[in-house]
Structures are given as structure tokens and as C-alpha cells.
N, C-alpha and C positions, 0 to 999 in steps of 0.2 A: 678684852675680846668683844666682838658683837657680831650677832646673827640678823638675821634674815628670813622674813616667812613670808606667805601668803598670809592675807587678812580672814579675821574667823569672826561671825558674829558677834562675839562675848569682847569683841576690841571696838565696838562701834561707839560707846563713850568716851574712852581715852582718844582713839581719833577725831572725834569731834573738837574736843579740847585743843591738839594740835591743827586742826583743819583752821582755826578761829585765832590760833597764836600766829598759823603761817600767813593766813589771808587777812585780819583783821577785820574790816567793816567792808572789806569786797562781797561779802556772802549775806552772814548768818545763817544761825541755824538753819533752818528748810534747804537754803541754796546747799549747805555740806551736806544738809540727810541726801539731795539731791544726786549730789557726786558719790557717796558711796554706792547709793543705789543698788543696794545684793551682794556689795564687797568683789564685780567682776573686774579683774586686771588687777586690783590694789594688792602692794607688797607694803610692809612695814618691818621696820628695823629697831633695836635698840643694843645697850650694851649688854652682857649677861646677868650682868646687875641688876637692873632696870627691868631686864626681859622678868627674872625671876618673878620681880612686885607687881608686875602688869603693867608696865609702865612705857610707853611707845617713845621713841625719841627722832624717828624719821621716815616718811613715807615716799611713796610714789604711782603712777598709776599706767599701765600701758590702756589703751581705747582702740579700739576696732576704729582704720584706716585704707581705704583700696590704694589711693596713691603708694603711700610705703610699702603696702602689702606685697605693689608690683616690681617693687624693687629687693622685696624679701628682705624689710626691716620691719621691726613691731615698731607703734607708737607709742611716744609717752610723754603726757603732757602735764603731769606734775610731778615734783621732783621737793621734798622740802626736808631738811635736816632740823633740828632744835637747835638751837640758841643755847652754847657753854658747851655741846656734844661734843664726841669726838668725833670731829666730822669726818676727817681720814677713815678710820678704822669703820665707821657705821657706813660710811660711801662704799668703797669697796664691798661690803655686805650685803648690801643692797642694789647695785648695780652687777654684782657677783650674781646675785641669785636672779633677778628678773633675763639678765642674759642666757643664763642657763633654762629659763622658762621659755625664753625665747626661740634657743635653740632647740629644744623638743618639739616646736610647731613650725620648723624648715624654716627659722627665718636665719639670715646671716646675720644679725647682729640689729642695734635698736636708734632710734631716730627721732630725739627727744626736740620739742620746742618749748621755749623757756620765752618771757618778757627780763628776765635778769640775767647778768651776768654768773655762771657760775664758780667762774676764775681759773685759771692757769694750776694752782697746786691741786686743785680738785680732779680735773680733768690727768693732770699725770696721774695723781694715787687712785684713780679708778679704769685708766686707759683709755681716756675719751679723747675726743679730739674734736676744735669748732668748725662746723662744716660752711655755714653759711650764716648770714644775718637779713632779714628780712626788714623792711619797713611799711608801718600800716600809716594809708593815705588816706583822707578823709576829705571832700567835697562837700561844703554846706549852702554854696553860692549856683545851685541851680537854677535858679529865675535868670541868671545872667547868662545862660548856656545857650545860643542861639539854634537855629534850625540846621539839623546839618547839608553842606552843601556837598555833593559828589559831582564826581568829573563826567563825563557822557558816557554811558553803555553801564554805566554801576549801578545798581538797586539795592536798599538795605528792607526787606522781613522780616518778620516774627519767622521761625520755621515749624514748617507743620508737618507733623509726624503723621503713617510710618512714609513717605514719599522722600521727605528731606531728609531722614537719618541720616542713609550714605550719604548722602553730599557733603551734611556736617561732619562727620565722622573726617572725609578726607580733608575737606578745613582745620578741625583739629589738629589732625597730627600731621599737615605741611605747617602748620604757622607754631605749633610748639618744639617741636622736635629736638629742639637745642635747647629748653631749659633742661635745668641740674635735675629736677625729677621729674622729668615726661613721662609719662604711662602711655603707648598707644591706646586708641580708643576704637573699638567697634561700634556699628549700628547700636548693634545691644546695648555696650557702654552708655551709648549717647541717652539712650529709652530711659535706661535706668535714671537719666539724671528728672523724670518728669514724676516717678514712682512718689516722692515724697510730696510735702505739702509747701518747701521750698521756692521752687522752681516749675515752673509752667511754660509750656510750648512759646506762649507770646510775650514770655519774658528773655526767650534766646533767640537776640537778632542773628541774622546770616547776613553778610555780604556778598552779591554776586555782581557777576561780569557779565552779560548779556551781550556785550558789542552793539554795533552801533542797527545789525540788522536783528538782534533778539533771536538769533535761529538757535543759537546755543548759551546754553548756562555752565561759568567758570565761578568755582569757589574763591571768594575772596579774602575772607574773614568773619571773625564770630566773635558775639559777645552774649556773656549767659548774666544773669542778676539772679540772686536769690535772698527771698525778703522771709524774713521766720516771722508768721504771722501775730505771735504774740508781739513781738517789737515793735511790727507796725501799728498795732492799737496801743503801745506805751508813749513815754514821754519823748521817745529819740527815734521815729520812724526813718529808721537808715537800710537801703539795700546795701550788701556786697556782691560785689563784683569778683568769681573766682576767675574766670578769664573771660580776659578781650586780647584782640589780636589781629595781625593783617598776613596773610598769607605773604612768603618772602617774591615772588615774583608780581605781586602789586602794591612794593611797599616804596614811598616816597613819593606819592602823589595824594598826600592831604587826608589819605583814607581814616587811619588813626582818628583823626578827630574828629570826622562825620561818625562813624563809630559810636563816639563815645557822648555826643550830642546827639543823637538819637536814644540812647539810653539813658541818660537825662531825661528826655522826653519824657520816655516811658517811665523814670523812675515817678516826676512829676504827674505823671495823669494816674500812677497808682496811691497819692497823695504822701510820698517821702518827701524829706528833707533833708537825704544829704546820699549820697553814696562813698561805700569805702569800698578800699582793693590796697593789695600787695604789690610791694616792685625788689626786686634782688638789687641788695644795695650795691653790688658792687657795676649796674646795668646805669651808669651814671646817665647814658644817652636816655635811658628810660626814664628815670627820676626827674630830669629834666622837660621830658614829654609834660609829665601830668602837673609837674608845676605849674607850666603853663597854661595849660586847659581848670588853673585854681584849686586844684591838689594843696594840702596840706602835711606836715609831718604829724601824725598825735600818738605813736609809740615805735616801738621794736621789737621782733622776733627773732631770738638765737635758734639758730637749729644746734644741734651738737650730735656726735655719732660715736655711739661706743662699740 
């Protein structure tokens, strides 16, 4: 048999132990005191065995997400069993119990992203199922990103708050609307995105449409960057890119790629070298896109849904 709990202080050294078996040399210490950080979301698992001697044999963590949130899944983004466990019986126990934690706070069910696979027998003995697979893209050849060029009546800006909200706001949600997890977005939404130390007004370009006599302004597209400022003072100053985009009624005239040569730009005069961003793997036309503008493959994200 094996249980399931919530994490208690008095588990904060045996979880280190497995934090360091699961991750290896991706952390060390500090980085795991880091992630438990007050024990918020962390569930851990073992046998009864085990449980008795204090002994943890599987974790996982749900994290505070709006995306999911708006779709009324928790997040969770670590997931790790021991090595020789019984990984059936401790899985179920552990994905048993954080769902039921889940469900107590209105969510319908949980919305795990993984870098590994976590296999087909697992996903039966716990009720999972693989929703999607993501791929992480990486740009390191921005010196070679040229000036972007646009077609006549197009402008690309920084957008300046609060005048531009709504306009990006309705950007947003024409040009995402059909990914697998769109959240609409309000003004508000958009605000929020400047609240942190991330993301800055003049790091989220807008595309507009002006026409050829400038009397009116059409939303065309958006592209947001946000640079975590310790990264940029480390060895690998890289923004990510959580969206760029082109509105679907100005798509297929070249805009894409002004886009995203402008944000180069910008990534460039904030002194990066290299920009990353996601593509849904299964959006081959899109995969395709950022090859060509010198995109790289350099990992994977499993989502999975229980």
C-alpha cells in the first residue's frame, strides 16, 4: 500500500535527498531549498513502509498558474517517483490525492508539464492522459536578423499603457483564439502583464494597420518578450518570447517575420543573445516558420491531463 500527504516541515531533509536524486546536478542544494520554498503545493508519497521510518519515495508540486487557472486546471510541474518504488501503487496515491486537493479549490482536474516522458502504463494506473507536446526553440544568430520590412500602411511600437491596452487586448485574443489553451484577455489582463519585473511596456511590440491615409488604427499583431533580470546579468542573457502573433485577417503578407525582426532588435539593444519561445508540435506550418527565421530545436515539453 502507499499513501499520500501534503508536505510538513519535518520532510524538508529527506526531500532534499530525493530533490538531488531526481535532478542531479540541474540544482543543488539552494536551487531545491529554493523550490520548496514553505512546502506551498508540495505533495509527497511513499509506501507504508517507508511512510512509517520517514522515508519519502515520490513527490510532486502543483504552482500558482492563470493560464490553467482559466481553464479550471491546477498546475503541476514536478512530478518524480524513486528509483526500485512501486511506482504504480505510489502514482495513483499521489496523483489520487493532489486531484482531490485540486478539486476542493473548483478546479476540474490537473495540468502537468514534464521535459520526460512519463509512459503509457503510468498514465493508465493513474488516469492520465497525453494532451499535448510542446517544443522549446532557441535563436542564438541575432546579428544576422535583419531590419524588419513591412508592406505600406503597417507600423510596428512598443505599446504604451493605459491608451494601448484595449487595442492589444483585442489583438490578443483575434490572433490567439484557437490555441489549445487561450485564456481571453482583458485590458486588465494585459496591465497585469507590466506589474512584474519581467516585462515592460517597450518590450511588447503591437502591429498596426494604419492604411495608406493613417485616419484609422487596425490591430494587427503582438509580440511580448520577457527578460528575468538575473539571466540577463548571467552567462546566457536570453529573452523568451511567450507570444508573437499576427492577427488572422493580416496573415500572409510577410508580417510574421517583420515581427519577429523587430524583436530581435529589441532583444539586441537590451544586450541578449539569443531569444527562446514555444511552438505546438503538432503546428508543423509553424515549426517550419521559425526554422526559417534560424530557430533551433534545444528540448520538449509534455503537457499531460489527469
Amino acid at each position: 500500500m502507499a499513501e499520500a500527504r501534503a508536505y510538513r516541515e519535518s520532510d524538508r531533509k529527506a526531500l532534499l535527498v530525493l530533490m538531488a536524486e531526481a535532478y542531479g546536478d540541474q540544482g543543488g542544494e539552494r536551487k531545491f531549498e529554493e523550490l520548496i520554498s514553505g512546502g506551498d503545493g508540495l505533495w509527497l508519497a511513499a509506501s507504508t513502509a517507508a511512510s512509517a521510518s520517514g522515508n519519502i519515495e515520490g513527490f510532486c508540486r502543483l504552482v500558482p498558474d492563470e493560464e490553467t487557472r482559466a481553464r479550471r486546471r491546477a498546475c503541476m510541474d514536478m512530478l518524480y517517483i524513486k528509483e526500485g518504488a512501486r511506482r504504480d501503487d505510489l502514482g495513483r496515491a499521489l496523483i489520487g490525492a493532489v486531484r482531490e486537493e485540486a478539486s476542493k479549490n473548483d478546479f476540474e482536474g490537473i495540468w502537468g508539464y514534464f521535459n520526460d516522458s512519463l509512459g503509457l502504463d503510468f498514465l493508465v494506473t493513474t488516469g492520465g492522459r497525453l494532451l499535448r507536446e510542446i517544443r522549446l526553440l532557441r535563436n542564438e544568430r541575432l546579428d544576422e536578423v535583419g531590419r524588419p520590412k513591412l508592406p505600406e500602411g503597417y507600423r510596428i511600437r512598443p505599446l504604451s499603457p493605459p491608451d494601448d491596452l484595449e487595442l492589444a487586448s483585442a489583438i490578443y485574443n483575434a490572433t490567439f483564439s484557437q490555441m489549445w489553451n487561450f485564456r481571453p484577455h482583458t485590458s486588465e489582463d494585459i496591465a497585469e502583464w507590466f506589474e512584474g519585473s519581467d516585462t515592460a511596456p517597450e518590450d511588447c511590440l503591437i502591429l498596426v494597420y494604419e492604411g495608406k491615409s493613417g485616419a484609422r488604427t487596425f490591430g494587427a499583431g503582438i509580440a511580448v518578450m520577457a527578460v528575468d533580470p538575473a539571466r540577463a546579468k548571467g552567462p546566457d542573457p536570453a529573452a523568451y518570447v511567450p507570444d508573437i502573433g499576427i492577427a488572422p485577417s493580416h496573415r500572409r503578407l510577410g508580417l510574421g517575420g517583420a515581427l519577429m525582426a523587430a524583436m530581435a532588435g529589441r532583444a539586441r539593444e537590451k544586450g541578449l543573445a539569443a531569444i527562446e519561445l514555444i511552438a505546438d508540435d503538432r503546428d508543423s506550418a509553424v515549426k517550419a516558420f521559425y526554422g526559417k527565421l534560424g530557430f533551433d530545436e534545444m528540448g520538449i515539453i509534455i503537457v499531460y491531463e489527469w
